[in-house]
C-alpha positions in Angstrom: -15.3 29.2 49.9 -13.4 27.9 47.3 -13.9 23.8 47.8 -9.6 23.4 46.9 -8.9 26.0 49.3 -11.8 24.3 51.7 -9.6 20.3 50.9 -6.7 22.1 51.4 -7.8 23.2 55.1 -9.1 20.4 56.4 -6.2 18.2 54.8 -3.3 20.4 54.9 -0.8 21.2 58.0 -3.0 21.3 61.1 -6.2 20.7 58.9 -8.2 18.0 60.8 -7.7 15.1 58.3 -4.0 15.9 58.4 -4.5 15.7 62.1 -6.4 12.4 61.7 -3.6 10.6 60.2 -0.7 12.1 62.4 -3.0 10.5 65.2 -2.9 7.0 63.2 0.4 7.1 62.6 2.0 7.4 66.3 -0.5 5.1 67.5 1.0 2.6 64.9 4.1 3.1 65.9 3.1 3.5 69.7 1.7 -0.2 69.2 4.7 -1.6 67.3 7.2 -0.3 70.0 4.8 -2.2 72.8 5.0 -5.3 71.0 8.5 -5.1 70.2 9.4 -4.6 73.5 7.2 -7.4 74.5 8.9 -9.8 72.8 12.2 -8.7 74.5 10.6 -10.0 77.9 11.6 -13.4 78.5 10.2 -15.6 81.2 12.3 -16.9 83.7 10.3 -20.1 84.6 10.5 -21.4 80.9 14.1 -20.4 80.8 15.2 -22.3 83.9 13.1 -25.6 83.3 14.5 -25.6 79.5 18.5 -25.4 80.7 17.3 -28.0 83.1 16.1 -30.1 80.4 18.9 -28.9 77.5 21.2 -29.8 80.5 19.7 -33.6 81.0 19.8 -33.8 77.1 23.1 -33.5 76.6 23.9 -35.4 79.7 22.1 -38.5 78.5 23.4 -38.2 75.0 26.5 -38.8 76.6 25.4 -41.7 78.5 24.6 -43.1 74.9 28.1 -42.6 73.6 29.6 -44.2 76.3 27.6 -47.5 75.9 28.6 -47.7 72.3 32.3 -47.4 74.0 33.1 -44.2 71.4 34.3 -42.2 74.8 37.0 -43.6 78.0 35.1 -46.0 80.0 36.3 -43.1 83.3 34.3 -40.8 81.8 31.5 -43.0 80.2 31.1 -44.4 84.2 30.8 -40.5 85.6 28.2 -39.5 82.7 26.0 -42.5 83.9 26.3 -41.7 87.7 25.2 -38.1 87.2 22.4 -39.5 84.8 21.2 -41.6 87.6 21.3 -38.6 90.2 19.5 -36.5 87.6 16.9 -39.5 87.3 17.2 -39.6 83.1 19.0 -42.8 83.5 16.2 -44.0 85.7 13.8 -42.8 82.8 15.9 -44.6 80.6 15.9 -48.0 81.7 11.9 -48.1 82.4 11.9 -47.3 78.7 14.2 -49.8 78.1 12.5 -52.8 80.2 9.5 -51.9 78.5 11.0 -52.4 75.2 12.0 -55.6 76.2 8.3 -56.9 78.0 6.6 -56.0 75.0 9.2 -57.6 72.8 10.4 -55.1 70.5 14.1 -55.8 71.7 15.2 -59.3 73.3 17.5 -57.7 75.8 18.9 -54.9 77.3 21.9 -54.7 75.5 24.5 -51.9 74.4 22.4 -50.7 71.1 19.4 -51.1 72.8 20.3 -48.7 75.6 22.4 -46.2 73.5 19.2 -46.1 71.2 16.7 -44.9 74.3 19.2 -42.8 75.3 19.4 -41.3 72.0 15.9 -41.1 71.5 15.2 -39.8 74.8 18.2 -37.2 74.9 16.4 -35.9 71.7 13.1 -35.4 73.5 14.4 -33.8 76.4 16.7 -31.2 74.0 13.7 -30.5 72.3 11.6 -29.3 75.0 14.0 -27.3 75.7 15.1 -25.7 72.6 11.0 -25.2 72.6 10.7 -23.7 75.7 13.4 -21.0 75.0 11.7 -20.2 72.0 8.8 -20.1 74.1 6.6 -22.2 72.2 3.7 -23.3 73.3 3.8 -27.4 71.6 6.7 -27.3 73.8 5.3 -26.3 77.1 2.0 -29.8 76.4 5.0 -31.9 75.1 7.2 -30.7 78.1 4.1 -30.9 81.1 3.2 -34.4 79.0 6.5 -35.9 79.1 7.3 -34.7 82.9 4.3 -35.7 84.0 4.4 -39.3 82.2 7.7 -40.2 84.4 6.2 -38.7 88.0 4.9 -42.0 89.0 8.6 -44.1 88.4 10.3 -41.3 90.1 7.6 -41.9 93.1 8.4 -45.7 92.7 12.1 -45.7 92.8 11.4 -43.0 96.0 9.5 -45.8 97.8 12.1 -48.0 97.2 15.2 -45.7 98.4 14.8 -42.2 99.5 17.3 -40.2 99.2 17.4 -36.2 99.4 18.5 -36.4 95.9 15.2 -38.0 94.8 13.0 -36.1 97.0 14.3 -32.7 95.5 14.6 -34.2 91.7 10.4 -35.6 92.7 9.6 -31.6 94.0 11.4 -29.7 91.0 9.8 -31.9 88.6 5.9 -31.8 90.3 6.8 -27.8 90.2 7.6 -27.8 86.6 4.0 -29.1 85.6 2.4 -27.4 88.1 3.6 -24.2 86.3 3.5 -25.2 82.5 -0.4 -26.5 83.2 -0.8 -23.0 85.2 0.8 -20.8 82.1 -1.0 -23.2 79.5 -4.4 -22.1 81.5 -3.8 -18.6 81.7 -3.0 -18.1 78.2 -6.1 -20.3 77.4 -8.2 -17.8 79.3 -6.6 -14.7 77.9 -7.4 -16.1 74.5 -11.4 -16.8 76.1 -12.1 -13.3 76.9 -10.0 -11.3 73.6 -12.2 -13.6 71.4 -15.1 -12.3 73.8 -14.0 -9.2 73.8 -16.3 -6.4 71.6 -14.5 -5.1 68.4 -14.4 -1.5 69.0 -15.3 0.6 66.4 -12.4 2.8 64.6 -12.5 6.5 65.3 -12.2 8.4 62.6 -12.4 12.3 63.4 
């Protein structure tokens, strides 16, 4: 046979190479439709806990404002009450009173408590902008930092329970519990595709 005629079959319409490569092409695209519709899947427990913790962000932001007296005192006073309930104004002054016992501020003044509540309002909008972006430095920094102020929250329990507390103490204990479950699972996935054999490429 002649050997362009003999290229031409096995290359040409329905030739086995052409065949080959429409086979490589769908799966291509096959595997680029999977992973973009993959990434259209959200999870629901990352996006609750981060507009729970974009929501405490902004709230003790707030808080800060109104001790530098830049908003109506009314308002400045209903900020801090739901900053209490939500336990951030709780975190906020152990930050503070630690400041102060180690002495890098004499007192707990208005710039001293603006500036934790600053700071701390930026931590917490940062987990969450994180965690809706699905990030993984964002679920150890978020499972870090919740965990961190467990113990104060069991503290100020002991010292008043309220149903408030008790629910803030269980949502919070939930949210590490399922960061450190998602942060193990994802570890093991990535155990066993590294132990996973390559498989080799068929090429008809």
């Amino acid at each position: 046979m002649n050997p362009a005629l003999s290229f031409f079959g096995r290359c040409g319409p329905g030739g086995a190479a052409h065949q080959t490569l429409l086979d490589v092409q769908t799966n291509c695209c096959d595997s680029t439709a999977f992973r973009m519709g993959a990434k259209k899947h959200h999870d629901i427990g990352f996006l609750a806990i981060a507009i729970f913790k974009l929501v405490k962000g902004v709230l003790l932001f707030l808080v800060g404002v109104g001790a530098l007296s830049l908003i109506q005192p009314d308002a400045a006073r209903i900020f801090r009450h739901w900053a209490t309930e939500l336990q951030v104004g709780v975190h906020s002054r152990v930050v503070q009173r630690c400041l102060v016992y180690i002495g890098v501020a004499r007192r707990r003044d208005a710039a001293l408590i603006a500036g934790v509540s600053f700071f701390y309002s930026a931590l917490l909008l940062t987990e969450g902008i994180g965690l809706l972006m699905e990030k993984v430095w964002a679920e150890y920094m978020t499972a870090w930092i919740t965990a961190t102020f467990i113990p104060v929250e069991v503290y100020e329990l002991i010292r008043r329970t309220t149903a408030n507390r008790i629910w803030l103490l269980a949502v919070n204990v939930l949210v590490v519990g399922y960061l450190v479950m998602r942060l193990m699972q994802r570890g093991r996935a990535v155990v066993v595709e590294k132990a996973a054999p390559e498989k080799p490429a068929n090429v008809g």
